[in-house]
C-alpha positions as CSV (number, residue, x, y, z in Angstrom):
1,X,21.8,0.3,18.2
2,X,21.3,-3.3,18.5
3,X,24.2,-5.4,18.3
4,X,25.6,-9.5,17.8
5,X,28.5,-11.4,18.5
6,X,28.7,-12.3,14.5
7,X,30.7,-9.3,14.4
8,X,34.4,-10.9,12.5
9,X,36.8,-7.4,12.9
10,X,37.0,-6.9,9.4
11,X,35.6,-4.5,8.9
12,X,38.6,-1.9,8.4
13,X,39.6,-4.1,5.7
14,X,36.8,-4.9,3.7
15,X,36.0,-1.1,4.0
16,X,39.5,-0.3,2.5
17,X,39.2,-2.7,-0.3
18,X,36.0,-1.6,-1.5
19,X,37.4,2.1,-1.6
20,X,39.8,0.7,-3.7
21,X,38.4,-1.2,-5.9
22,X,35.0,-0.9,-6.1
23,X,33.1,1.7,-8.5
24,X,29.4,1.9,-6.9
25,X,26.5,2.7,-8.9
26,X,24.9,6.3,-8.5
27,X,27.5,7.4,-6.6
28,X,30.8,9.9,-6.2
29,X,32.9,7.3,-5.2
30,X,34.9,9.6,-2.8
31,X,31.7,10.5,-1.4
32,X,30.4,7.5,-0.1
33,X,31.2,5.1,3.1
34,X,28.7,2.0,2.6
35,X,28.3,-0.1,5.5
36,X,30.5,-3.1,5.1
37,X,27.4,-5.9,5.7
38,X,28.2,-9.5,7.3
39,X,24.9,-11.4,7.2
40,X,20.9,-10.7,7.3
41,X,18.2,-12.6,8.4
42,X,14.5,-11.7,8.3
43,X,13.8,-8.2,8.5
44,X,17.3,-6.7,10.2
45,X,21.3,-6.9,8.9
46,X,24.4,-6.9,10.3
47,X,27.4,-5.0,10.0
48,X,31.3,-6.3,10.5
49,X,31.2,-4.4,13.9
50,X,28.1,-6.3,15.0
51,X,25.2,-3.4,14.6
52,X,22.3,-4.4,13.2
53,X,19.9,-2.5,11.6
54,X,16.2,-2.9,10.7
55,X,15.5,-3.0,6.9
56,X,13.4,-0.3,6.0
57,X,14.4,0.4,2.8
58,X,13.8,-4.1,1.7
59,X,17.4,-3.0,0.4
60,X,16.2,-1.4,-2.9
61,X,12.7,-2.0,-2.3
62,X,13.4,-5.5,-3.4
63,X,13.8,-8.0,-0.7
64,X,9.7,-8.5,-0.3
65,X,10.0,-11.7,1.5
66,X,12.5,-10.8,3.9
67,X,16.0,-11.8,4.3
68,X,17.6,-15.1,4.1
69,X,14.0,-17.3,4.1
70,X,14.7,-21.1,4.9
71,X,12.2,-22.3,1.6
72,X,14.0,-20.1,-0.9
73,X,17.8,-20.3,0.6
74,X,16.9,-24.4,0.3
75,X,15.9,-24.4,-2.9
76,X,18.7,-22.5,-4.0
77,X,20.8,-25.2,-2.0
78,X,18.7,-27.9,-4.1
79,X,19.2,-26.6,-7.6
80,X,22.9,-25.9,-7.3
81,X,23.3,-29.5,-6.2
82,X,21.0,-30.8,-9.0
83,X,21.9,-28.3,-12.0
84,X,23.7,-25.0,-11.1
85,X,23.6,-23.6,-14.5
86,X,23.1,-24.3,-18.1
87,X,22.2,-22.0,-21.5
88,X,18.8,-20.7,-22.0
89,X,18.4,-22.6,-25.0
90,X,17.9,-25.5,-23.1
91,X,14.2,-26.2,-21.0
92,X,14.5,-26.5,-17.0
93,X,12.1,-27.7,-14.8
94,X,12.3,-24.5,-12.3
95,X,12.1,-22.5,-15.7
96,X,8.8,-24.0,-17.1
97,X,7.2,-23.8,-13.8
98,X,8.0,-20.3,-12.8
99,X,6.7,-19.5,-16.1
100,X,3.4,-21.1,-15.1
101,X,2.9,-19.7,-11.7
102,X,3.2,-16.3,-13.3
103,X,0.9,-17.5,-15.5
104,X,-1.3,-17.9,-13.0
105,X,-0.5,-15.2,-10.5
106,X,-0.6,-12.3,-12.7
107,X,-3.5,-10.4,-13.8
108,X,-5.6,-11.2,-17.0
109,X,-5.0,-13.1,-19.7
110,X,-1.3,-12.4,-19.7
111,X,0.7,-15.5,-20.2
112,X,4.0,-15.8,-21.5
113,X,7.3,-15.0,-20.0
114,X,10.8,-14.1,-21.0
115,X,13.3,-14.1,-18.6
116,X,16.0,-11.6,-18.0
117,X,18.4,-10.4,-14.7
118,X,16.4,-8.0,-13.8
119,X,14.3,-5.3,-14.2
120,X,16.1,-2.7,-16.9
121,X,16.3,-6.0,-19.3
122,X,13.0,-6.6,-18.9
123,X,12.1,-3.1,-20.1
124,X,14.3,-3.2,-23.0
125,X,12.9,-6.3,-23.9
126,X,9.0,-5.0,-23.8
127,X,10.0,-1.8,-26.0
128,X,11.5,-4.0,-28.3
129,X,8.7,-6.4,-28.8
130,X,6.3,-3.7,-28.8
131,X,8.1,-1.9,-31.7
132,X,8.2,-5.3,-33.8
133,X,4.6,-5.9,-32.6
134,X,3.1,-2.5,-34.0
135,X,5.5,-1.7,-36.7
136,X,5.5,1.4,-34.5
137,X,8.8,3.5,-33.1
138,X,7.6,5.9,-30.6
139,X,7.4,4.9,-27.1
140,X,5.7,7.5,-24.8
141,X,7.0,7.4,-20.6
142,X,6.5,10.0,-17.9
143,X,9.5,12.2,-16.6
144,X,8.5,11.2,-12.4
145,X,10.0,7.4,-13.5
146,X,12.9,5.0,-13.4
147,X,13.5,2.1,-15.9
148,X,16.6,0.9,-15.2
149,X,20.1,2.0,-16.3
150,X,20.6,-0.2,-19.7
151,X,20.5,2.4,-22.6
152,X,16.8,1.8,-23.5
153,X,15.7,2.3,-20.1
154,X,17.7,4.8,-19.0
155,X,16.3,6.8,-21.8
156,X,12.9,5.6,-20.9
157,X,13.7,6.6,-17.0
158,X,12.7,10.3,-16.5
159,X,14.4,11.7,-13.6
160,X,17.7,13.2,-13.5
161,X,20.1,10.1,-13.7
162,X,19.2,9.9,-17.4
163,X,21.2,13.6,-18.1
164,X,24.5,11.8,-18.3
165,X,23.5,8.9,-21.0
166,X,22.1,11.4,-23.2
167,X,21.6,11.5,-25.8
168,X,19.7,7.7,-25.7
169,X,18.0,5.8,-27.7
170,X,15.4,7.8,-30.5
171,X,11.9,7.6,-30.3
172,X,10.9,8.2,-26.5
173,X,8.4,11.0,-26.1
174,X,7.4,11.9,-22.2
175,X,4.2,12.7,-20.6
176,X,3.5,14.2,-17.0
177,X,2.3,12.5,-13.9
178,X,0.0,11.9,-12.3
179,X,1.2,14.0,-9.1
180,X,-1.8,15.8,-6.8
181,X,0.6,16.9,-4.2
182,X,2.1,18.6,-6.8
183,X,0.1,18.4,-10.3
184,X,2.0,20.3,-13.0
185,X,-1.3,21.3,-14.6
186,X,-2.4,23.4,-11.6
187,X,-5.6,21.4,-10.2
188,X,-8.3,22.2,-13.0
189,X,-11.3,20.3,-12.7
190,X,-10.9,17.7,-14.3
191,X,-7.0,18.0,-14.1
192,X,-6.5,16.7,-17.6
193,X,-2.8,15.1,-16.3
194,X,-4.5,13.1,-13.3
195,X,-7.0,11.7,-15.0
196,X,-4.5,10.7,-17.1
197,X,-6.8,10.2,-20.6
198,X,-7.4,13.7,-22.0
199,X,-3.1,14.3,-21.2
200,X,-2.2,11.7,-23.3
201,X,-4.9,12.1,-26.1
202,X,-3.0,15.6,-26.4
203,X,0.4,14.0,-26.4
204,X,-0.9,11.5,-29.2
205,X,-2.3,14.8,-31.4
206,X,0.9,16.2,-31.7
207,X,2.9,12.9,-31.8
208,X,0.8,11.2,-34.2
209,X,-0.9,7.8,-32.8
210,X,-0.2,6.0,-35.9
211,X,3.9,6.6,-34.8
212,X,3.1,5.2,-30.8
213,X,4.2,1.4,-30.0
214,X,3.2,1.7,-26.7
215,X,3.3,3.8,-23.3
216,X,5.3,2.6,-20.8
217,X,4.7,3.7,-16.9
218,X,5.1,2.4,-13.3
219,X,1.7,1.7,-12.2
220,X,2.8,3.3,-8.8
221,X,5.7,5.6,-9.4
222,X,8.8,4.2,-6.9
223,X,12.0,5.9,-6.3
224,X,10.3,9.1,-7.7
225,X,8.4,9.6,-5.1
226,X,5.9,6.7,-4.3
227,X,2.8,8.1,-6.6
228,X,-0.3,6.1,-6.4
229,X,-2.4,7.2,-9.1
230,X,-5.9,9.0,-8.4
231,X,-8.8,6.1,-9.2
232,X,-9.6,6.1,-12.9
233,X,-6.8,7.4,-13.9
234,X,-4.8,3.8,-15.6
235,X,-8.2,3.1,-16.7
236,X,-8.3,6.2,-18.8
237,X,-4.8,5.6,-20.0
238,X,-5.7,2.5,-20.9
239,X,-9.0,3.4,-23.1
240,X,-7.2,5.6,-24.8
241,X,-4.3,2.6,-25.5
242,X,-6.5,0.5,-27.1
243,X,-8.8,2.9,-28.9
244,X,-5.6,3.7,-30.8
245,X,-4.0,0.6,-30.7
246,X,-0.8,1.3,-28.7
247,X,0.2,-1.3,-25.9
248,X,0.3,-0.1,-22.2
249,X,3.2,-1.8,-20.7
250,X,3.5,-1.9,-17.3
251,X,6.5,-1.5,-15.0
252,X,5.9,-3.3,-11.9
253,X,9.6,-4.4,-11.0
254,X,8.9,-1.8,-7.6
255,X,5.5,-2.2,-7.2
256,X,4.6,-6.3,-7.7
257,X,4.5,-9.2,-6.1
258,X,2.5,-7.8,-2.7
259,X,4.5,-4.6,-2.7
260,X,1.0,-2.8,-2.7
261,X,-1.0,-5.0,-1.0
262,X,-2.3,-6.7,-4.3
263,X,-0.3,-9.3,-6.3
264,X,0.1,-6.7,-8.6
265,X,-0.6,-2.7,-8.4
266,X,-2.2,-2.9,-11.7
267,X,-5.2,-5.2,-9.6
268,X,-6.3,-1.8,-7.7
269,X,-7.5,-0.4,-10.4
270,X,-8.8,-3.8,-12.4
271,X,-6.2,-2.8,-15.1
272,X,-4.5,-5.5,-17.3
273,X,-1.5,-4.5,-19.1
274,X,-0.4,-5.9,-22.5
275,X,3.0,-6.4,-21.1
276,X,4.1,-6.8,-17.5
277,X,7.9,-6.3,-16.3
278,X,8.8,-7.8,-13.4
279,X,12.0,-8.7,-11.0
280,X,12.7,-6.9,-7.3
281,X,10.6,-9.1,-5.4
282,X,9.7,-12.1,-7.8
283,X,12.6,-13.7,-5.7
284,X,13.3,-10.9,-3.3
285,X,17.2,-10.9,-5.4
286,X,18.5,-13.6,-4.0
287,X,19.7,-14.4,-7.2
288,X,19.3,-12.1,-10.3
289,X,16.5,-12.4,-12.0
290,X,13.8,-10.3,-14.2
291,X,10.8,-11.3,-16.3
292,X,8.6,-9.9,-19.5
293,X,5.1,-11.1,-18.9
294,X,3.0,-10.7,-22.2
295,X,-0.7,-11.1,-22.8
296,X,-2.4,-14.2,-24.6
297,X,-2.5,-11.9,-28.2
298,X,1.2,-11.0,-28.3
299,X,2.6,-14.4,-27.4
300,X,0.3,-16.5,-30.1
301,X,1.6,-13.3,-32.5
302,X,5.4,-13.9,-31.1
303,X,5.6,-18.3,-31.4
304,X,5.5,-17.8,-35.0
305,X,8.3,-15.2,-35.4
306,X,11.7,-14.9,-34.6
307,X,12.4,-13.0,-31.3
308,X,15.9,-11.4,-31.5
309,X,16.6,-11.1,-27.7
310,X,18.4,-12.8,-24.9
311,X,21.4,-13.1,-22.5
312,X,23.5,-16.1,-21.5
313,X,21.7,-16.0,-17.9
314,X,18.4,-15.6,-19.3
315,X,16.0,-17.7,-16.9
316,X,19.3,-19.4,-14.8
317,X,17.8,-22.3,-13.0
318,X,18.9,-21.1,-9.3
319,X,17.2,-17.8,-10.3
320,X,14.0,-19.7,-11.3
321,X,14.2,-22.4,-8.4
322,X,14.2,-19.2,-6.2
323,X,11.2,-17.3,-7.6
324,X,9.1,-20.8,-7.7
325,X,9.9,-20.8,-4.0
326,X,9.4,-17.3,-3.4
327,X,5.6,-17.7,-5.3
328,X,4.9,-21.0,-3.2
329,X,5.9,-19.2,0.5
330,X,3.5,-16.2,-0.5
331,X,0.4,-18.8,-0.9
332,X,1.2,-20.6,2.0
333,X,2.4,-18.1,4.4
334,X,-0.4,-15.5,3.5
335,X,2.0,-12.6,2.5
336,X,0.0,-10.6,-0.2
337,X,-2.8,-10.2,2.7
338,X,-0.2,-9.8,5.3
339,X,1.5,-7.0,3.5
340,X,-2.5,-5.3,2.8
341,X,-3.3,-5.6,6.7
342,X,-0.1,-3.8,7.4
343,X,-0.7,-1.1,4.8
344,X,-4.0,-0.5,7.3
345,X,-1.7,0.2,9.7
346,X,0.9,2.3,8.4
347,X,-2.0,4.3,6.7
348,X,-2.8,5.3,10.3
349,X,0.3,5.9,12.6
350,X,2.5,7.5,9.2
351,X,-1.1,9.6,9.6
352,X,-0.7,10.1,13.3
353,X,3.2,11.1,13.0
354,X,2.0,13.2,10.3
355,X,-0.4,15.2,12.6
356,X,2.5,15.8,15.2
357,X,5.0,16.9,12.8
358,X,5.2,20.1,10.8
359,X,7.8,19.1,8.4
360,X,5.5,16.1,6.9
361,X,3.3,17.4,3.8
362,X,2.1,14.6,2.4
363,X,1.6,10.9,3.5
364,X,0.6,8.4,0.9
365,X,0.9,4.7,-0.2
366,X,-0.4,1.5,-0.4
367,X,0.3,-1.8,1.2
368,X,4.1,-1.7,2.5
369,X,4.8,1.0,-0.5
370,X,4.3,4.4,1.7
371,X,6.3,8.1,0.8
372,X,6.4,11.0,3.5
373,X,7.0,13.8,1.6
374,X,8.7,15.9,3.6
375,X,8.2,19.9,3.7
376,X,9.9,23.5,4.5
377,X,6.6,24.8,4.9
378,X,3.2,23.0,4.9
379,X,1.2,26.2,3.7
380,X,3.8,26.8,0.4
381,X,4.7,22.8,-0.2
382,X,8.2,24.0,-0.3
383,X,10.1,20.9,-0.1
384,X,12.5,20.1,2.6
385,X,15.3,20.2,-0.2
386,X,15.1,21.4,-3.5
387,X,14.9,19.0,-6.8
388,X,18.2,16.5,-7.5
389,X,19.8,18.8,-4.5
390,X,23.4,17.7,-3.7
391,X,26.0,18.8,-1.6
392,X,24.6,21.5,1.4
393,X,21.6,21.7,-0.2
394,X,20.5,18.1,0.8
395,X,21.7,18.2,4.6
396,X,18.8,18.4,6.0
397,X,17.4,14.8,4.1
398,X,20.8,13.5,5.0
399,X,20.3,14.9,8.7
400,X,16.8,12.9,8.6
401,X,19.0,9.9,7.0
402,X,21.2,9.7,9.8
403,X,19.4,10.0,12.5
404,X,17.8,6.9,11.4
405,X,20.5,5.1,10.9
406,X,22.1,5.9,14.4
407,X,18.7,4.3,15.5
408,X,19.5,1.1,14.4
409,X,17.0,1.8,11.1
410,X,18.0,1.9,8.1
411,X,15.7,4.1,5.8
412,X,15.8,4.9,1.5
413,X,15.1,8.9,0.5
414,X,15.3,10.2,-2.7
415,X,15.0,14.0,-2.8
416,X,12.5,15.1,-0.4
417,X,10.5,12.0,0.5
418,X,11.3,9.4,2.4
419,X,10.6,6.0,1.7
420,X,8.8,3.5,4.2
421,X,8.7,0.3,2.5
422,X,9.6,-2.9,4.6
423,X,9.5,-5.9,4.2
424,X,6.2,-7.8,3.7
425,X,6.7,-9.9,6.5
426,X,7.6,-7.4,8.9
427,X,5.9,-7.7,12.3
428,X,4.1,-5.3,14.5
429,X,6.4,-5.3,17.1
430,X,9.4,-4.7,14.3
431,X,7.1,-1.7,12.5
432,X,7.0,-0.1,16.1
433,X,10.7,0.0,16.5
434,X,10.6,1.6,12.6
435,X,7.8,4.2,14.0
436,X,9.6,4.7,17.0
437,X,12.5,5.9,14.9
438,X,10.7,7.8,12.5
439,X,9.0,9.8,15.0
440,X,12.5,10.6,16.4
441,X,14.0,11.6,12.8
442,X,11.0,13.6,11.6
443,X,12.1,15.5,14.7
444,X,15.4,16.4,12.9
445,X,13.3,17.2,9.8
446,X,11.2,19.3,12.0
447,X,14.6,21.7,12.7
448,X,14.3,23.2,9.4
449,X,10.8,24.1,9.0
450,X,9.9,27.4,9.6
């Protein structure tokens, strides 16, 4: 493992003062040792001690442009100089022209933006203004998804981590994914939940399309396993929105801004949503920020009414002045099409390491948004460790995990699959240390196939 002289000796303290004090999300606080972090810069951090550690994971698949980039550090510097803060009431230049870049940057004739912290808010936000929109309740979501942890989106979330805010907010209904590696309708021909369309026509027969607002998805499924979609399948979904008239709101706080190789994820398919959430890597989180992007129809419907939302922070000026930044270094620096020509490559060496190593079932992705599912057995699918396994029944993940880390790589799982999502400006050389190290770890994976 790589190391630096920024190394201060502190870390012994600020280790035992976040034990202390500190309540971490998803976690059992006894349970956890985080590393105690002292600066990043580019693609790699630094621990207190002086490690460093290449960044894998983008942090929570977040930090798209890479860490600590001169343009958007200095116009952070700039704003707080200028005007560090002041009430959303008020219009800001780095407001008004973050607006207009998404505007122009995302798909379609979507247009108008409210701003939020981050991605949960802007969820709760869409279900809202879809309900009002409508004069429907019911919103419709798949289980293989994740929100955000604000009550309406942690209800809208599928996966486990909703269990202990139930029961949530009324009116959410679920639907099944699209999933090939592991379809829950068994592979008929044509799978009805992969194609998406005939699935939700179902759902809508026993729900009632006159009762559905909208469905909300992630247009590539993220921490839930890294899902692309089979081709047709968000066009079906949405034919079927807008033959009954419910909007098709989608989630791409994981999956935008050149996380797949595309602006959006939704441009793969040639799909425009009615509503767009955003945050992650709009400004890569330098400073806390989320966005609602609605289409031409809803925000001439929404100017004349009263919209009942909105936070102190809503649209902070250092969180705007970052994102305007962030937008500006993409088009200038070529990220979007850097991020698709790496995609070529990790399609083939994740495909190479997946030849040489038993415990791989599945590789799949787009752009630098790629899952190794990884496998007891490649002939059964049984996954390396069962569904929301804890305890011993996750070692051999964790194993994977920490061989990683002891590589000087620092890599996200969830369940089963591990998560290879640098980045965007990652380099070749830097994405052959990461393969170098995977290769290694898949090793460790390999141990309990078999």
């Amino acid at each position: 493992m790589a190391t630096t002289e920024h190394g201060t000796g502190t870390s012994a303290r600020v280790r035992a003062l976040d034990k202390e004090f500190v309540l971490h999300s998803w976690s059992v606080q006894d349970a956890i040792n985080p590393i105690p972090v002292s600066h990043a810069e580019g693609r790699y951090f630094w621990d207190l001690d002086g490690n460093r550690y290449l960044d894998l994971a983008s942090q929570l698949v977040n930090v798209n442009i890479g860490h600590s980039h001169p343009k958007l550090v200095a116009a952070i510097q700039e704003q707080a100089a200028k005007l560090a803060t002041i009430g959303p009431p008020m219009a800001t230049e780095p407001r008004s022209e973050l607006a207009r870049l998404l505007a122009e940057v995302t798909p379609g004739n979507l247009k108008m933006s409210f701003f939020t912290n981050g991605g949960a808010e802007a969820n709760e936000n869409a279900i809202k203004l879809a309900r009002w929109y409508t004069g429907r309740q019911k919103v419709i979501a798949r289980y293989r998804s994740y929100h955000g942890a604000t009550a309406g989106a942690i209800t809208l979330t599928g996966d486990p981590r909703r269990w202990p805010a139930e029961p949530g907010i009324p009116g959410v209904v679920r639907m099944l994914d699209p999933y090939t590696y592991r379809c829950p309708a068994g592979h008929p021909d044509p799978c009805p939940v992969c194609s998406g369309g005939p699935h939700l026509e179902e759902i809508l027969q026993y729900e009632g399309p006159q009762t559905v607002a909208a469905v909300i998805l992630e247009t590539i499924t993220g921490t839930n396993g890294i899902i692309v979609p089979p081709d047709g399948y968000l066009q079906s979904i949405r034919e079927v929105c807008d033959r009954y008239g419910i909007l098709l709101i989608c989630d791409e706080v994981m999956a935008g801004f050149g996380r797949s190789g595309r602006w959006f994820a939704c441009e793969h398919w040639d799909v425009v949503p009615d509503i767009m959430t955003v945050a992650k890597g709009i400004n890569s989180g330098y400073v806390p920020l989320g966005a609602m992007v609605v289409s031409e129809p809803i925000a001439e419907w929404v100017k004349s009414r009263y919209f009942a939302g909105g936070l102190t922070y809503s649209g902070h000026p250092l969180a705007c002045a970052s994102a305007v930044a962030s937008i500006e270094a993409f088009k200038e620096e070529g990220i979007v099409e850097q991020a698709a020509a790496t995609g070529e490559v990790l399609r083939a060496e994740l495909g190479r390491l997946a030849e040489n190593h038993p415990s791989v079932g599945e590789v799949r992705g787009l752009g630098c948004f790629w899952g190794i599912e990884l496998v007891r057995d490649r002939e059964t699918r049984e996954p390396l460790v069962p569904f929301n396994a804890t305890g011993d029944d996750a070692k051999p993940i964790a194993a994977f995990s920490q061989r990683m880390l002891e590589q000087g790589v620092y890599c996200m799982t969830h369940w089963n699959v591990a998560m290879i999502v640098p980045p965007l400006t990652i380099t070749r050389e830097e994405l052959d240390e990461a393969l170098a190290a995977l290769d290694e770890a898949l090793s460790v994976a390999d141990e309990f196939c078999g």
